[in-house]
N, C-alpha and C positions, 0 to 999 in steps of 0.2 A: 389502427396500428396492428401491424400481423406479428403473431407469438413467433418468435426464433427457436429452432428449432436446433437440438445437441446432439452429434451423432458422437459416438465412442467406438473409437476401434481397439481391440487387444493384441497386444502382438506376443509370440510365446518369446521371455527371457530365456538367451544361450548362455548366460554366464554362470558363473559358481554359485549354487544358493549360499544363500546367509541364515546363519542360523543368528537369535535372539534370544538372549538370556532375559526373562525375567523378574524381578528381582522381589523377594516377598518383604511386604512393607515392615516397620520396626512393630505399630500398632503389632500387626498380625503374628509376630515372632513372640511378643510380649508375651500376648494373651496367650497364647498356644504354650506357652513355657510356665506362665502360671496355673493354668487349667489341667497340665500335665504335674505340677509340685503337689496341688491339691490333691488329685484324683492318689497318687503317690502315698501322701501322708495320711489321707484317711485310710486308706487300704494297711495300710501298716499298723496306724492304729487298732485299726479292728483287728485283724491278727494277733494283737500283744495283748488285747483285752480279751479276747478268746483263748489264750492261751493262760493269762492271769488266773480267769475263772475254770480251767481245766484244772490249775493247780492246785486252787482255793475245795475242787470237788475230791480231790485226788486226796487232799491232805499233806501236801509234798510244801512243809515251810521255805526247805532253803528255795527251790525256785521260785514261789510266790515272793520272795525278799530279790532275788536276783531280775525277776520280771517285773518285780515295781519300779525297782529304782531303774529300769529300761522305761517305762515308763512318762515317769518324770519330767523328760524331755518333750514331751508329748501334751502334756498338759499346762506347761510352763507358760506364761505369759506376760 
């Protein structure tokens, strides 16, 4: 039995191109939305905890009491 053999011709497309939207999956939006809240809420943390213990050095009560209770929110669970 003899192998067949496939020839391909390309011919150049005159029409309009088409553009193709692709569409990014829910998975991928999720994660990327979570990974972005994380990254968000520890960076703020650490800023309000560094700024806590600026006040705590400083000796400055009322904003040590106004940056706790910012706080709060942050440790809540």
């Amino acid at each position: 039995m003899k192998k067949q053999k496939i020839f391909y011709r390309y011919y150049r497309y005159d029409g309009k191109p088409l553009e193709a939207k692709r569409e990014i999956s829910f998975e991928f939006k999720l994660a990327s939305t979570l990974l972005l809240d994380e990254l968000c809420f520890v960076f703020n943390k650490e800023k309000l905890e560094e700024a806590i213990n600026n006040s705590i050095d400083r000796g400055d009560k009322e904003r040590f009491l106004q940056l706790s209770e910012a706080y709060r929110h942050f440790i809540w669970e």
